[in-house]
C-alpha positions as CSV (number, residue, x, y, z in Angstrom):
1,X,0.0,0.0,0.0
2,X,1.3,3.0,-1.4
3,X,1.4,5.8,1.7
4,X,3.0,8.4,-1.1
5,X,0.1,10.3,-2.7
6,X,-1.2,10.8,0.6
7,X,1.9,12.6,2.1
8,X,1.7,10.0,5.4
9,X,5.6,10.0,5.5
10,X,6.2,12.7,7.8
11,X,3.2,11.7,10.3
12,X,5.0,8.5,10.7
13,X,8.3,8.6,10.4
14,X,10.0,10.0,13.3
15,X,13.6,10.1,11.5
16,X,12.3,10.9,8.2
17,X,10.7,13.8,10.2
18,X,14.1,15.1,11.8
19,X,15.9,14.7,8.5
20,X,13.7,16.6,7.0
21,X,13.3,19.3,9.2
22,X,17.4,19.5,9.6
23,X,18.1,19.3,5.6
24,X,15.3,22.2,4.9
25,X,17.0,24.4,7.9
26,X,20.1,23.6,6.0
27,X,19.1,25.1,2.6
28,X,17.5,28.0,4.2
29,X,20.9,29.0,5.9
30,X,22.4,28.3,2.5
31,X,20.0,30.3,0.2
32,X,20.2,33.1,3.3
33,X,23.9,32.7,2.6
34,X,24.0,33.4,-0.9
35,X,22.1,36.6,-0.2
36,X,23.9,37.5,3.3
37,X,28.2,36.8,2.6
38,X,27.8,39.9,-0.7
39,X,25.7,41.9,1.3
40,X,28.6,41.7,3.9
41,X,31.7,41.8,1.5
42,X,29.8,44.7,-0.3
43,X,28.7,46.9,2.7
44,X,30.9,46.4,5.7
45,X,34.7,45.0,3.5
46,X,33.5,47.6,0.5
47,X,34.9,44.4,-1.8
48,X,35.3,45.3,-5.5
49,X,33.1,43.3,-8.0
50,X,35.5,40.7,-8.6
51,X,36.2,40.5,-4.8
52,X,32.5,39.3,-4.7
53,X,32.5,37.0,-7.9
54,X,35.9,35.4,-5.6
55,X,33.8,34.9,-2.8
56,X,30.8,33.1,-4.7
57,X,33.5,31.1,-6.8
58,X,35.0,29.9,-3.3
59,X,31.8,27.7,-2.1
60,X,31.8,25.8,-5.3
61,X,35.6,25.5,-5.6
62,X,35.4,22.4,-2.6
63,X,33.4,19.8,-5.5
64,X,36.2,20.5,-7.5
65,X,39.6,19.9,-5.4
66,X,37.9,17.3,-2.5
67,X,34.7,15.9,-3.9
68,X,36.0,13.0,-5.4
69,X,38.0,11.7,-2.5
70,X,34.9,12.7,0.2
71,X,32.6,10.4,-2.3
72,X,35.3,7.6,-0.8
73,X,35.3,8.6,2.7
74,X,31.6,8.6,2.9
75,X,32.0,5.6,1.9
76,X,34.3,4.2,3.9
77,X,32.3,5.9,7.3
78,X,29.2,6.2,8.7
79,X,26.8,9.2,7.2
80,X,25.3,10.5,10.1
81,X,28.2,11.3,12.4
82,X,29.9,13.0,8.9
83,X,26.4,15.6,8.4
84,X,26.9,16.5,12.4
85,X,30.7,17.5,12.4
86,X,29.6,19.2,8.8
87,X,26.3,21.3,10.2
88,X,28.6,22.0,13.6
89,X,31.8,23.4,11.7
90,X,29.0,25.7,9.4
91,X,27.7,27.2,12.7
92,X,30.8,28.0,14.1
93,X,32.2,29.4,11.0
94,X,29.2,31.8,10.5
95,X,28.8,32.9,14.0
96,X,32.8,33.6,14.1
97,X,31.9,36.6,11.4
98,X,30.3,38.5,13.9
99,X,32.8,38.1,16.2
100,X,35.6,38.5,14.0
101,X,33.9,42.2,13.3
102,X,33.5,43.2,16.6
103,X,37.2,42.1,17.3
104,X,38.3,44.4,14.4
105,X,39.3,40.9,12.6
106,X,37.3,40.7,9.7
107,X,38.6,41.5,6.1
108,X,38.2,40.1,2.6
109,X,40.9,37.3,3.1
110,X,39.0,35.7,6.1
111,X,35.6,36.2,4.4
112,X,37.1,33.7,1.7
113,X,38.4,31.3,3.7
114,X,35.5,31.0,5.6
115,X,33.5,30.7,2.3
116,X,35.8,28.3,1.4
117,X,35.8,26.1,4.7
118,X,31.4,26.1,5.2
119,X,31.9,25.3,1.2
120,X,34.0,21.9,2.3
121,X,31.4,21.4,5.0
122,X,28.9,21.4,2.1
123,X,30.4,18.8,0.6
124,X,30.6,16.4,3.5
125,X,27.1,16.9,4.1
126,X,25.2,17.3,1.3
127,X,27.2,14.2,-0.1
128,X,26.8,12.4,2.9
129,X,23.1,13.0,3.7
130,X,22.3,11.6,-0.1
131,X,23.6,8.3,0.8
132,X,22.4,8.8,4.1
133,X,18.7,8.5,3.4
134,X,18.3,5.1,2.0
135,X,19.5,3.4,5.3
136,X,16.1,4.9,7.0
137,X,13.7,4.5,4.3
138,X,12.4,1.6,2.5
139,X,12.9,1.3,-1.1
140,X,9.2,1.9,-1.5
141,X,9.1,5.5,0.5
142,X,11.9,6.9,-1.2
143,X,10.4,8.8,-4.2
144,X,8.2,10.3,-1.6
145,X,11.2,11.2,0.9
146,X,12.9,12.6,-2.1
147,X,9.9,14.5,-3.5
148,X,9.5,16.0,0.1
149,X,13.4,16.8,0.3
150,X,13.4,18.6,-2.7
151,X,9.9,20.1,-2.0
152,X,10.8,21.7,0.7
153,X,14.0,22.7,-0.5
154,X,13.1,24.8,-3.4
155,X,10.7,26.5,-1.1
156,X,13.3,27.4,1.6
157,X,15.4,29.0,-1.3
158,X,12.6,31.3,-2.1
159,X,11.8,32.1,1.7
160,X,16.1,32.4,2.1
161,X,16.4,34.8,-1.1
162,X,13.8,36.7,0.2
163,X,15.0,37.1,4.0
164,X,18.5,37.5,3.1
165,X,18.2,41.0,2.5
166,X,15.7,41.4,4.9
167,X,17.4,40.4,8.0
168,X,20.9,41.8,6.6
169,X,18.5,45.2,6.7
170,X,16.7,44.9,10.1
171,X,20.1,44.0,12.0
172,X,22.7,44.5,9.7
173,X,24.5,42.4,7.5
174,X,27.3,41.2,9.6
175,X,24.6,40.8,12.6
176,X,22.3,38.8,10.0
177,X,24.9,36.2,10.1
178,X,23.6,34.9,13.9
179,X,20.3,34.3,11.8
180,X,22.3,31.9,9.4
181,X,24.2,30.0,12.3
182,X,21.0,29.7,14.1
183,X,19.3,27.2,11.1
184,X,22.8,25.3,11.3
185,X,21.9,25.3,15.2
186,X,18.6,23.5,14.1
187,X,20.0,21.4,11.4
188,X,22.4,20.1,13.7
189,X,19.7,19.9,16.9
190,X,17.5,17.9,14.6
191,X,20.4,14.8,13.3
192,X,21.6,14.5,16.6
193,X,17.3,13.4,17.8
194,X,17.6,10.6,14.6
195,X,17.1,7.6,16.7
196,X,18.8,5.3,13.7
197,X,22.3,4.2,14.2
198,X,24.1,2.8,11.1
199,X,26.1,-0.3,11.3
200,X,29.9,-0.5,11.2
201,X,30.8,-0.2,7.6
202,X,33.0,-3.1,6.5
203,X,34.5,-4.0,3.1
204,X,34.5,-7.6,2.2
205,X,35.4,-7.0,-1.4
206,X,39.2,-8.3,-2.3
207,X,39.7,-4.9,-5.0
208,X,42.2,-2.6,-4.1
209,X,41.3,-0.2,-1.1
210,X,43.6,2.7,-1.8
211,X,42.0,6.0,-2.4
212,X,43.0,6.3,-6.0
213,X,41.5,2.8,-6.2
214,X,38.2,3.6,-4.5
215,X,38.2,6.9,-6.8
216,X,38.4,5.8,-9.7
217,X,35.7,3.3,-9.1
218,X,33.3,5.5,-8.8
219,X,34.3,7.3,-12.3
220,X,34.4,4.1,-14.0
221,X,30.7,3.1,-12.5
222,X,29.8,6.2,-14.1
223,X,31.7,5.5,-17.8
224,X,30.4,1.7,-17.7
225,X,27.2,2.1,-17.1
226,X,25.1,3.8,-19.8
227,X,22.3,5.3,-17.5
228,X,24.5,7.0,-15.3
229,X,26.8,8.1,-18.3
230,X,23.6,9.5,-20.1
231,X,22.6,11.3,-16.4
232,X,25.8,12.8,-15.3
233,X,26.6,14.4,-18.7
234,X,23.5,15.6,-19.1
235,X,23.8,17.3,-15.9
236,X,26.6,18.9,-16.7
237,X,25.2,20.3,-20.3
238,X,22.3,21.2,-18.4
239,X,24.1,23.0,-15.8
240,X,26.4,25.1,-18.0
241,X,22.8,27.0,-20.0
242,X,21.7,27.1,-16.8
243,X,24.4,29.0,-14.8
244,X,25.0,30.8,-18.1
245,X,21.7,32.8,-18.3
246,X,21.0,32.9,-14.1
247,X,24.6,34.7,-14.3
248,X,23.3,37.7,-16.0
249,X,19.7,37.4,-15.8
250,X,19.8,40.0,-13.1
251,X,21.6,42.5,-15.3
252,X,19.0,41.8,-18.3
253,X,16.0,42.1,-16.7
254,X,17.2,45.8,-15.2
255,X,19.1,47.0,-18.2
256,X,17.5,45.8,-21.4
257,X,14.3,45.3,-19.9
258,X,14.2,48.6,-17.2
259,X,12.7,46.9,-14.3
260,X,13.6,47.9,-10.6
261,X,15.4,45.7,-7.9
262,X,12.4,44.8,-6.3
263,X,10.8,44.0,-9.1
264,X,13.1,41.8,-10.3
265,X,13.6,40.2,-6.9
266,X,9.7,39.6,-7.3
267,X,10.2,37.9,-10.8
268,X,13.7,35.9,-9.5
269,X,11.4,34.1,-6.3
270,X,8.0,33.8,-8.8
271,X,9.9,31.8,-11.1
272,X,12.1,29.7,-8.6
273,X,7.9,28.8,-7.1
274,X,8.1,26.4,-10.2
275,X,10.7,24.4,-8.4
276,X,7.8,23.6,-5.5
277,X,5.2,22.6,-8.1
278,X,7.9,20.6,-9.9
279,X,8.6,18.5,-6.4
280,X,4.7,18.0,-5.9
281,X,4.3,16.8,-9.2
282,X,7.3,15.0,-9.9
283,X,6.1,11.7,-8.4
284,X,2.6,11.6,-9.2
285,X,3.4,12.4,-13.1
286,X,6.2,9.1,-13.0
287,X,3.9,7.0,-11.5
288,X,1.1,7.5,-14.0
289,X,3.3,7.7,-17.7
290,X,6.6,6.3,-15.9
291,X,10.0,7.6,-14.4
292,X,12.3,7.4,-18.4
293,X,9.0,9.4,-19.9
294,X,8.4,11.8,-16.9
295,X,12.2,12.6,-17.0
296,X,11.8,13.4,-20.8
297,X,8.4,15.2,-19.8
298,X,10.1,17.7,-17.4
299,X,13.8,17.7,-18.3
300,X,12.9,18.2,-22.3
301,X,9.5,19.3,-22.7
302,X,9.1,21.9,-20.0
303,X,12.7,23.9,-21.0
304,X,11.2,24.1,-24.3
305,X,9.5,27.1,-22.9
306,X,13.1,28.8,-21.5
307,X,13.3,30.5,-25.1
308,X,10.9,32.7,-24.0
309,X,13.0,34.3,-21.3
310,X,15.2,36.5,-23.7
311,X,11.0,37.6,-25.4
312,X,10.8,39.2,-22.4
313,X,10.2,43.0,-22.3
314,X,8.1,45.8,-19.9
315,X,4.5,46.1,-18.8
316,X,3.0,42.1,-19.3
317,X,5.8,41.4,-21.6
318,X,7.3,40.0,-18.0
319,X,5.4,37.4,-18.1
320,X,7.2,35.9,-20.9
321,X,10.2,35.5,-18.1
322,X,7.3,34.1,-15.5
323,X,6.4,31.4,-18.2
324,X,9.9,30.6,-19.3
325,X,11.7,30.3,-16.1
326,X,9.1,29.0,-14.1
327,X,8.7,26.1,-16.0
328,X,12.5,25.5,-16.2
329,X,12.6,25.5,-12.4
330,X,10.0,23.0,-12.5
331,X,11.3,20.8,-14.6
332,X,14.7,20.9,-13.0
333,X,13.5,19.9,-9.7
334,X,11.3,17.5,-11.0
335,X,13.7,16.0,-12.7
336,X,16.3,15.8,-10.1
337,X,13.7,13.9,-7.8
338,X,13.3,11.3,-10.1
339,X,17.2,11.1,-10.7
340,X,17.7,10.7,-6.6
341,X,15.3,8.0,-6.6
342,X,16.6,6.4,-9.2
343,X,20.1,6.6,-7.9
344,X,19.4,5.6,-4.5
345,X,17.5,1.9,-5.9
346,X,20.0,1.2,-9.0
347,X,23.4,2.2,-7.1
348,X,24.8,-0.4,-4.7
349,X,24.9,0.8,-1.4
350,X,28.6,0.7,-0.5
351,X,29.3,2.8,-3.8
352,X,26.8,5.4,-3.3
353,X,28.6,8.3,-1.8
354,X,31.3,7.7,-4.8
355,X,28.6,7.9,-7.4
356,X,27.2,10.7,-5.4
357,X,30.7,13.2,-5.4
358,X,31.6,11.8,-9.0
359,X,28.3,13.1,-10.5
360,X,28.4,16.0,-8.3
361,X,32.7,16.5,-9.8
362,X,31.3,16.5,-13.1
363,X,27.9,18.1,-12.7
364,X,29.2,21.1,-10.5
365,X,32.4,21.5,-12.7
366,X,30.6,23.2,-15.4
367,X,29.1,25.7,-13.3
368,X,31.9,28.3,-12.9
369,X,32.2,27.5,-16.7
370,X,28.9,28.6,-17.5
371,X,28.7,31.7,-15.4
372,X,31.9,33.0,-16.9
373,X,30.4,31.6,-20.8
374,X,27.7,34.0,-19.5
375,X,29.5,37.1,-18.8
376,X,31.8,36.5,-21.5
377,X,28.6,36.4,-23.9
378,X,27.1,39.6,-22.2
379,X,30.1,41.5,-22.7
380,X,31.0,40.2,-26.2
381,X,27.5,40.9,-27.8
382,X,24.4,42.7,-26.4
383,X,22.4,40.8,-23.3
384,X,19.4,40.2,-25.3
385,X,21.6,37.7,-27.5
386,X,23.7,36.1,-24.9
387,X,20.3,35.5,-22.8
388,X,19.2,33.8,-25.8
389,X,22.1,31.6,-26.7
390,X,22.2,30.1,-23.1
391,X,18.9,29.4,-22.7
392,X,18.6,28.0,-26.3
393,X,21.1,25.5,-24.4
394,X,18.7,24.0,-21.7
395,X,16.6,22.2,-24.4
396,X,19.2,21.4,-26.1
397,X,21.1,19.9,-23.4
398,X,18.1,17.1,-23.3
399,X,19.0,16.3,-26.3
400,X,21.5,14.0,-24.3
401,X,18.7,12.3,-22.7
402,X,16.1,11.8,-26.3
403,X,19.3,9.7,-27.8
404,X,20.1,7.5,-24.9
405,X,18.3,4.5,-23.6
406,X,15.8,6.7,-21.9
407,X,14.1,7.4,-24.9
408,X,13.1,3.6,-25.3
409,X,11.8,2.8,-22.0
410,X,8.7,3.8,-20.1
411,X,10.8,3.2,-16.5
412,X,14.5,3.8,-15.5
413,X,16.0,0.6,-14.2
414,X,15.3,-0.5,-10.7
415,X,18.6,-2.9,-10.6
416,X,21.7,-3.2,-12.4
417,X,22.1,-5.8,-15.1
418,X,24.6,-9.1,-14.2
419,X,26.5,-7.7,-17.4
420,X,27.1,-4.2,-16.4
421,X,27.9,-5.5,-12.7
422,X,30.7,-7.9,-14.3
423,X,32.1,-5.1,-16.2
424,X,32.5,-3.0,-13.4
425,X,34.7,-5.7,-11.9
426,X,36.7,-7.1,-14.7
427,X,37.9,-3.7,-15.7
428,X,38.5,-2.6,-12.3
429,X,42.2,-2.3,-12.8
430,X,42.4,-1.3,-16.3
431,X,41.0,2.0,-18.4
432,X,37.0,2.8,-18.4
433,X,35.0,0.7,-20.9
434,X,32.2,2.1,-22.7
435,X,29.4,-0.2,-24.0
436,X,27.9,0.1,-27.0
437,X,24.0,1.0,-26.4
């Protein structure tokens, strides 16, 4: 009996309940974050442009330089005891910027580093809690613990974009930042009431155990296996149109289009509300037509409306960026719902953090890329043009997933063949194999 459609999970799961509450502080006191550290740099440092762009470019740079090796550690440990030491260091770190103002400490340099160490942190946990969550729910609840998850994560971004500048205003920016420790204070009060302890994690295979080893495995599960192949690299397509017009979307929509800050605060959080419909509907949709055609449905069919961002002029011509960008938010969360899921039931357990930090490597990597491709494109030719090149990209990028096996099947895989399993093995010492599919 499916509890799903009614939403039953949180009524009666007491450490679904916690995880959820702690994950969705999390992302609140990320999305605050976002709005909070440039708010600081800007009005009490007086940082220069690129001073900021450093600062954003510092919590990202931690997928790149440790994210493969944490994939291994996670691994290696247990999950739960990795997300507390990662939510504790974040609330020290962020309450320390108060402190390190009062004491006269603060300056650009130490802004950055601690960007760069809660950035590590985020790493831990955020790969960590993603192989966390099938130890304390059946295979069953899962596309409803991830629909929640991601549910109430795209709605704590719009609530954190939104009180970012509101709290940096009532109390100050560098005051604002108790307000961000203080959900890392919940995240961290909540995991520590999960009553589920994990058991010892032991390794009874007889393959190399060395880091490099363990590393690589987790690529090569990636390059063997033609669903996560398909997956990871059309993440990583996807990710570069995506950062490429959110890069300068703000810049567009005040100087080719002429709208005010607020307004185009107003537009930013409408259009990331698509990311809450796109949870709510993401498993309801797969169950009826099927996970492989509800991934085309909302990672293909929905960005077909992103061309409409760069339409967009004054008076009701916004709502050509409402239509474009709320359905690309949808389908992006939708999407990544059913991806989770997916991942969580066809990845063995003992290599899930690995396949969790290698897509997130390769999926993350393009990001800087794209936000630069997008600047470099709004400088080069008119905003207008480089809005419409990027998002031209997003449908395009699903291109990936129409000539893969996805396109043949009604369901993504709930187990991995014998054949791909063998591979994995045999090669294990030698260079990637790609079959032929």
């Amino acid at each position: 009996m499916s509890h799903g459609i009614r939403g039953g999970l949180l009524r009666r799961h007491h450490d679904f309940r916690l995880l959820w509450c702690g994950e969705t502080a999390g992302k609140f006191g990320a999305s605050v974050t976002g709005v909070a550290m440039p708010l600081v740099a800007v009005s009490t440092l007086h940082a220069s442009t690129f001073e900021v762009g450093l600062l954003s470019a510092a919590t990202w740079a931690p997928w790149l330089i440790i994210g493969l090796p944490v994939g291994v550690w996670v691994d290696r440990l247990r999950r739960r005891p990795i997300m507390l030491a990662a939510a504790a260091v974040s609330l020290l770190l962020f309450a320390g910027i108060p402190v390190a103002a009062w004491s006269g400490w603060l300056s650009i340099g130490l802004l950055l580093g601690i960007a760069l160490l809660t950035g590590t942190a985020a790493v831990f946990f955020q790969t960590a809690y993603s192989a966390y969550l099938p130890s304390i729910l059946e295979p069953d609840d899962q596309p409803e613990g991830n629909a929640k998850l991601h549910g109430s994560a795209s709605a704590a971004q719009i609530a954190g974009l939104g009180s970012g500048g509101l709290i940096a205003q009532l109390a100050g920016a560098v005051n604002g930042m108790f307000a961000n420790a203080a959900t890392f204070l919940l995240s961290l009060l909540c995991l520590a009431g999960i009553r589920h302890r994990e058991a010892p994690v032991t390794r009874t295979e007889h393959r190399p155990t060395s880091l490099v080893s363990e590393v690589r495995e987790g690529l090569r599960l990636i390059a063997v296996d033609p669903w996560f192949r398909t997956l990871t690299l059309f993440g990583a397509a996807s990710n570069l149109a995506l950062m490429g017009y959110q890069s300068i979307q703000v810049v567009f929509l005040v100087q080719s289009v002429g709208l005010n800050p607020g307004t185009v605060g107003a537009l930013i959080a409408t259009t990331s509300a698509g990311g809450v419909v796109g949870a709510f509907a993401a498993r309801r949709v797969a169950q009826r037509i099927g996970t492989a055609r509800a991934t085309l449905l909302f990672e293909l069919g929905l960005p077909m409306l992103a061309p409409l961002i760069p339409l967009t002029v004054g008076g009701a011509g916004i709502l050509l960026f409402v239509a474009g960008g709320f359905s690309v938010s949808a389908g992006v969360v939708a999407g990544n719902i059913i991806k989770a899921s997916f991942q969580q039931r066809y990845c063995p357990p003992d290599l899930l953090g690995r396949l969790t930090a290698s897509t997130a490597f390769l999926n993350y990597g393009t990001i800087p890329i794209g936000a630069l491709l997008g600047g470099v494109l709004g400088t080069a030719l008119d905003l207008r043009m480089a809005m419409t090149i990027m998002t031209a990209g997003v449908p395009l990028a699903a291109l990936i997933l129409l000539f893969s096996p996805i396109r043949r099947s009604r369901d993504l895989p709930t187990s991995r063949q014998p054949t791909t399993q063998s591979k994995l093995t045999q090669d294990s010492d030698g260079e990637p194999v790609l079959p032929r599919h």
